[in-house]
N, C-alpha and C positions, 0 to 999 in steps of 0.2 A: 725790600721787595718780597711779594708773599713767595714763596716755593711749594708747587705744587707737588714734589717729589722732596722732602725735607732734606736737608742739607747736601742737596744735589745743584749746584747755581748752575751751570750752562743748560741744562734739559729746561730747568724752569725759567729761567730767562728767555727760552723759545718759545717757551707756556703763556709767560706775560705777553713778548712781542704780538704774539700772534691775538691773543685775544685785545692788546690794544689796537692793533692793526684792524679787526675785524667791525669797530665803530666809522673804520673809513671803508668799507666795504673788502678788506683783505680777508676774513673769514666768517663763520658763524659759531658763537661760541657752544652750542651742543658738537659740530664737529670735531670744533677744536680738545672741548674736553674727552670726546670719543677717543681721540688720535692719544690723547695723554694717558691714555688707561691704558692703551695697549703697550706704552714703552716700558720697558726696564729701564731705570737711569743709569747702570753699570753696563747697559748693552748699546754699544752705540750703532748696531745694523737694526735692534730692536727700533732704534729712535728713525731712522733711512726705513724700514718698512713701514712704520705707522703711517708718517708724512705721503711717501708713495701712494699706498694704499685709497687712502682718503683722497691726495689729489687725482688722483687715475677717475676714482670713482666721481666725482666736482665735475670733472672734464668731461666725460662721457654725458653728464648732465646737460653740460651746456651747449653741446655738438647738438642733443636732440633738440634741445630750445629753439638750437640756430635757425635744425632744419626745419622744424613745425615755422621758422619765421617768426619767434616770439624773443622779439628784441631785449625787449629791458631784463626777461629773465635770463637771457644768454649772457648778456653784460654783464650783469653782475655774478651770475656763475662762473663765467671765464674768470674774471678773476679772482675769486675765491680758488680757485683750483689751481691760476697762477700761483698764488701765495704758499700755499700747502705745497706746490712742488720744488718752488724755491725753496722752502726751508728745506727739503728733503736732501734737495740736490748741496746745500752748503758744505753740511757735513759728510758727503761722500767722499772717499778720499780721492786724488789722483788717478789711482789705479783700479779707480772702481769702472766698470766698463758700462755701465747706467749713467752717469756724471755725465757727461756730454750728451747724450739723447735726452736727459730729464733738462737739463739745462735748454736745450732746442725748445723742448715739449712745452715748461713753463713760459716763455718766450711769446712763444706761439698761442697762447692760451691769455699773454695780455696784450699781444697784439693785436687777435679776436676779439678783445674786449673793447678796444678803442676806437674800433672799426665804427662800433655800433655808440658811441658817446656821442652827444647832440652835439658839441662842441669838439670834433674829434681835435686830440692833440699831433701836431707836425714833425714828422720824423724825417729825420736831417744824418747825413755822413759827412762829419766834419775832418778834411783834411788833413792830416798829422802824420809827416817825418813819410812819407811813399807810402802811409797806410790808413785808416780812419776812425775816429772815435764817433760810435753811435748817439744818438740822443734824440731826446723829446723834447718838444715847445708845448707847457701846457701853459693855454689862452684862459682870462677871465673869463666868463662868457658877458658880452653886453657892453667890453670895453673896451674904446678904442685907443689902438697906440699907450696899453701900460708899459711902465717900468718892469724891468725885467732881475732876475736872481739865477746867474748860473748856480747849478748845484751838482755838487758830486758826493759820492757814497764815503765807504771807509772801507779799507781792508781790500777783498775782491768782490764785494757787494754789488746788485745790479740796478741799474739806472731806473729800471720801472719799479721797483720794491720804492722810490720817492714818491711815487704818486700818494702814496697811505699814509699821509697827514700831511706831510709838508707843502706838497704840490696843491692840496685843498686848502690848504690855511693861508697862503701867500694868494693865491685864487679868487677866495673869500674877501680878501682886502685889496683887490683889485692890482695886482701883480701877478706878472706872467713868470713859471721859472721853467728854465733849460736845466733837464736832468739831465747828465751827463754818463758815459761809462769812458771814465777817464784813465789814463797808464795804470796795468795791474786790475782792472775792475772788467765784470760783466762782459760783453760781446769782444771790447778791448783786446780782455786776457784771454777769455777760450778762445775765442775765432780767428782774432787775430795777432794773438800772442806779444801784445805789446806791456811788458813788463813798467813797475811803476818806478817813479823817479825822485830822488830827492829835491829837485828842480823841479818843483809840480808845475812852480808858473809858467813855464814854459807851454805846458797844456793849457794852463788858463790863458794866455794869454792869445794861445789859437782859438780857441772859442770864441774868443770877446771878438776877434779880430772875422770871425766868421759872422757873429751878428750882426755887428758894424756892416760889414760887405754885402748880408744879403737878408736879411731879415727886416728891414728897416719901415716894410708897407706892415708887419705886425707886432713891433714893440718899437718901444720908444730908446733908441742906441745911444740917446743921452743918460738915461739914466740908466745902466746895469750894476748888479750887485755881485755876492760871490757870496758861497757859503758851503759847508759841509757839514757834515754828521761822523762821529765817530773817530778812528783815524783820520777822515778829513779834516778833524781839527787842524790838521797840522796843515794839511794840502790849502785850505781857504787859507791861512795865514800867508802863509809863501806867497800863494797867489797874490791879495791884496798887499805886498812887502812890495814886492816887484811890477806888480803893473797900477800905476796911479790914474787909470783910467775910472776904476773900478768905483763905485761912487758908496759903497756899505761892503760891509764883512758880515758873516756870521757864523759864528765858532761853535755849532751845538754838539758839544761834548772839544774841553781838546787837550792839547797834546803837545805838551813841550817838548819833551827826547821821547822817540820812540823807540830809539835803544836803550833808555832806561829804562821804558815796558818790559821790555822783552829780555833785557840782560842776567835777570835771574829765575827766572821763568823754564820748567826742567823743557828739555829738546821733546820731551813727548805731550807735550798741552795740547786739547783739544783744537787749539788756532796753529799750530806751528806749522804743520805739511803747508795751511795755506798760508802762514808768511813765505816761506820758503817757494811757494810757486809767485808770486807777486814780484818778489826782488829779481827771479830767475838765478837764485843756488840752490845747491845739492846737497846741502845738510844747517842744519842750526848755527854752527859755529862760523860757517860761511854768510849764514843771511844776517848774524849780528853785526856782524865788519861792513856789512853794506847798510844797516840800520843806522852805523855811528852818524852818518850825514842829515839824517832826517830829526834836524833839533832846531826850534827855532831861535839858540842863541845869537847875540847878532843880527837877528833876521828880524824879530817881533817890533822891534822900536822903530823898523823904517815903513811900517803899516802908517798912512797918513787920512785915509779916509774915517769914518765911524764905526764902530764894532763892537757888538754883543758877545760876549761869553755866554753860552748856560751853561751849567755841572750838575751833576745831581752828587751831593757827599756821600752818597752809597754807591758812589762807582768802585766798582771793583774790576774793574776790566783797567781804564784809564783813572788811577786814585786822580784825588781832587786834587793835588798840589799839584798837577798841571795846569788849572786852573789858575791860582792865586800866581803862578809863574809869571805865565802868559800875562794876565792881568799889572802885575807889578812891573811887566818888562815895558809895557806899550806908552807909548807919547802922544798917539794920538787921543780924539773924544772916545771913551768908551765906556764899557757897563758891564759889568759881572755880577752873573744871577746866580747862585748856587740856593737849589733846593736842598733843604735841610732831613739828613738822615733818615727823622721819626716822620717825615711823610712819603704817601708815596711818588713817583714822578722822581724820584732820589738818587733811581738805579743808571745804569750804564744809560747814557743818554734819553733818558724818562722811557723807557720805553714799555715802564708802567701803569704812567699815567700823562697821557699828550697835554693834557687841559694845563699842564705845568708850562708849557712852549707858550702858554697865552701872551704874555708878554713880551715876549725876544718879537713872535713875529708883530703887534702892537709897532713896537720900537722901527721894527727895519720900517714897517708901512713910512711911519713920518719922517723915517729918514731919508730912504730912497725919494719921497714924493715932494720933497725939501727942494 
């Protein structure tokens, strides 16, 4: 992965995100490189005002767009200003008293943007435990009754940050997929404070059970998939372990033990406040004990549908031998892609280069349409 700030990987790893986000309309890369000039990579409010800064300034863009009535450039200014403020808002901490209003702000700036999609995407409250997991239905345009791909994030990631490749390319191929902000993720965890689970399929399995029930005049409830990004690796697996409804998997990036991630990993890393808010403990040594559960021993071999792996060998967030685990554990039909080091698309779930996803989503198309 290139590094825009040399031997700095989480700053530049936001660097890459963003500029490959920005081929699906998540940024514009003079902004993006504007934002990077103003950070310090030892400064981490340095990296929280840059993002601010630029998305503040996107947003107020696109309000004028709104009001002049000038559609298509509001659309895609809203989300461009979505994207820059979610990044902002990731690494804010807990206690930052901005986090929750930039997290509204962003929010609000891609639900302005959908508004205005030819094809707006349908936004659903799905039912879960006396409280509700939010999400989007994004529709082919032009097709009727697709097969469908729930999808969830990783970590406490938000459900519309999917729209920026994945939601396009499964779209592309004529598949509908339900983003999700599933236990620990997005509107889930701020809003509604529902902490993530070792049992993910449990949420999968309300979902599934939601499109079956009432979705059925715009996807096809015979065919649904599952899939995740990131620590989702682990959350898709579970899911398709336990609910044999589920007709494809897909694993982009994943994740055997995620207490093996994290088990040596010092209490101060850039991601720990946000494990520790996810599991709902109050210090590192705490959130490890409740990470032991989340491994798919046991679990991987009773996946029975078909399932992709991708890895990129330059993960440095989840190493590859999660990968070859998962892969080695499974019984059912499957396939593991791992992009190799000396390209790029290599890093923590390609998020260097998308054009490396060409084939996982190829694969699910004739799977799911099978």
């Amino acid at each position: 992965m290139w590094h825009y700030f040399p031997g700095q990987y989480m700053p530049s790893y936001q660097v890459n995100r963003a500029l490959t986000q920005a081929h699906y309309g998540g940024g514009e890369f003079a902004e993006i490189l504007e934002v990077a000039s103003e950070i310090d990579p030892l400064d981490r409010e340095s990296f929280n005002r840059a993002w601010v800064k630029m998305g503040d300034k996107v947003y107020d863009k696109a309000e004028a767009y709104a009001q002049a009535n000038q559609r298509v450039s509001a659309r895609r200014t809203y989300l461009r200003a979505f994207n820059y403020l979610r990044t902002a808002e990731f690494f804010m901490t807990l206690h930052d008293e901005r986090k929750i209003p930039y997290y509204l702000k962003c929010r609000d700036a891609f639900i302005k943007a959908i508004d205005l999609f030819d094809e707006r995407p349908i936004t659903v409250d799905i039912p879960f435990e006396g409280s509700i997991l939010p999400a989007y239905l994004f529709k082919p345009v032009g097709v009727a009754n697709p097969p469908v791909v729930v999808m969830f994030g990783g970590l406490d990631s938000l459900a519309e940050e999917l729209y920026f490749g994945i939601a396009q390319h499964l779209n592309e191929r004529g598949i509908a997929m339900m983003a999700v902000d599933g236990p620990g993720q997005g509107a889930a965890l701020r809003l509604n404070h529902i902490h993530t689970r070792y049992d993910y399929n449990v949420a999968g399995t309300a979902v599934l059970d939601y499109i079956i029930e009432n979705l059925g005049e715009h996807v096809d409830t015979a065919r649904v998939g599952v899939g995740a990004v990131s620590m989702g690796g682990y959350m898709a697996a579970r899911c398709a372990a336990f609910e044999p409804r589920f007709k494809v998997c897909m694993i982009f990036g994943a994740v055997w033990s995620y207490y093996d991630i994290w088990k040596n990993r010092p209490d101060n890393h850039p991601l720990a406040e946000i494990v520790q808010h996810i599991v709902g403990a109050d210090n590192m040594t705490e959130a490890r004990e409740r990470l032991k559960y989340f491994t798919l021993e046991g679990v991987a071999e009773k996946i029975q549908c078909p399932t992709y792996i991708l890895h990129g060998e330059d993960d440095r967030q989840n190493f590859v031998e999660n990968a070859y685990k998962v892969n080695d554990a499974l019984t059912c039909e499957h396939v593991m892609e791992i992009v190799p080091k000396e390209e790029s698309g290599s890093a923590h779930c390609s998020v260097d280069d998308f054009t490396k996803t060409f084939n996982m989503y190829d694969w699910i198309e004739k799977k799911i349409k099978s």
